[in-house]
C-alpha positions in Angstrom: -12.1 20.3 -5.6 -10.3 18.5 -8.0 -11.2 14.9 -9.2 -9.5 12.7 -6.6 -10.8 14.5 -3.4 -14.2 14.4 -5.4 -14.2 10.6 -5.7 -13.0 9.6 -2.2 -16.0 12.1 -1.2 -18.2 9.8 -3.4 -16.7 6.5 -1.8 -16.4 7.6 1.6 -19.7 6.4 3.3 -19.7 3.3 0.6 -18.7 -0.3 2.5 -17.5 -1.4 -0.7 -15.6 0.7 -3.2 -14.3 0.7 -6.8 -10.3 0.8 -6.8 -8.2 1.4 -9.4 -4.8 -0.3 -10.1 -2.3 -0.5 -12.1 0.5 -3.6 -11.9 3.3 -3.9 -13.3 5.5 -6.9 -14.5 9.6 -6.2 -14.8 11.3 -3.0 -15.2 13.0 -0.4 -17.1 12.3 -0.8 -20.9 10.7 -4.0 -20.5 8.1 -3.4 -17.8 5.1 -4.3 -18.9 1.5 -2.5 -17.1 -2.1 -3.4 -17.1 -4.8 -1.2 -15.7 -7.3 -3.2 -13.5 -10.8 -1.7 -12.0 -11.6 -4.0 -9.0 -14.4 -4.0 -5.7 -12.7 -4.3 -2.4 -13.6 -3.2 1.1 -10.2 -1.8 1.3 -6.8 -0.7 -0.1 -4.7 -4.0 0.6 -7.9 -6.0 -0.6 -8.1 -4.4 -3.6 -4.2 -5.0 -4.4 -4.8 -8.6 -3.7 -7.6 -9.0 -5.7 -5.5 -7.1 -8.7 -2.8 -9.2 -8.7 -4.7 -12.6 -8.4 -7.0 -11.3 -11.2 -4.2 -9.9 -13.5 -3.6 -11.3 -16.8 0.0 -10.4 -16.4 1.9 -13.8 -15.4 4.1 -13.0 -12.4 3.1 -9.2 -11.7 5.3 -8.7 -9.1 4.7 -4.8 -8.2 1.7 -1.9 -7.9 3.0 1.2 -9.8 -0.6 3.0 -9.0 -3.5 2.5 -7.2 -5.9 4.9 -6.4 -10.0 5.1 -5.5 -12.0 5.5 -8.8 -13.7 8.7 -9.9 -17.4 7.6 -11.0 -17.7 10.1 -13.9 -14.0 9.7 -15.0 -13.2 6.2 -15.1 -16.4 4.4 -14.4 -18.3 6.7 -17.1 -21.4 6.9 -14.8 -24.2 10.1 -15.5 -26.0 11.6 -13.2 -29.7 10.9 -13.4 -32.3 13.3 -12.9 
């Protein structure tokens, strides 16, 4: 399994999830990105939430968004 069909096996029975997303803000040379980590129900929730939350002024467009792997981007352990 490799790590994104490992984390939406960790989400899947979860009501609420951890996305991650990346907007963007112009293009070309000039495009500007910022990598959010947000809680939403679903997919379109969590791009909402991103862009309202985004400390890029006028971030117009989602280059990326994806569900977030608990060991690689949340930096959770497993307790034993």
């Amino acid at each position: 399994m490799n790590q994104f069909e490992e984390a939406e096996d960790y989400w899947k029975n979860k009501i609420y999830k951890k996305w991650v997303v990346v907007v963007a803000k112009g293009r070309g040379k000039r495009e500007q990105t910022e990598q959010l980590y947000v809680r939403s129900k679903t997919e379109c929730g969590a791009i909402k939430t991103a862009l309202f939350h985004a400390a890029l002024k006028g971030a117009r467009h989602i280059n990326n968004i994806r569900v977030a792997h608990p060991v690689y981007d949340l930096k959770a352990t497993e307790v034993i």
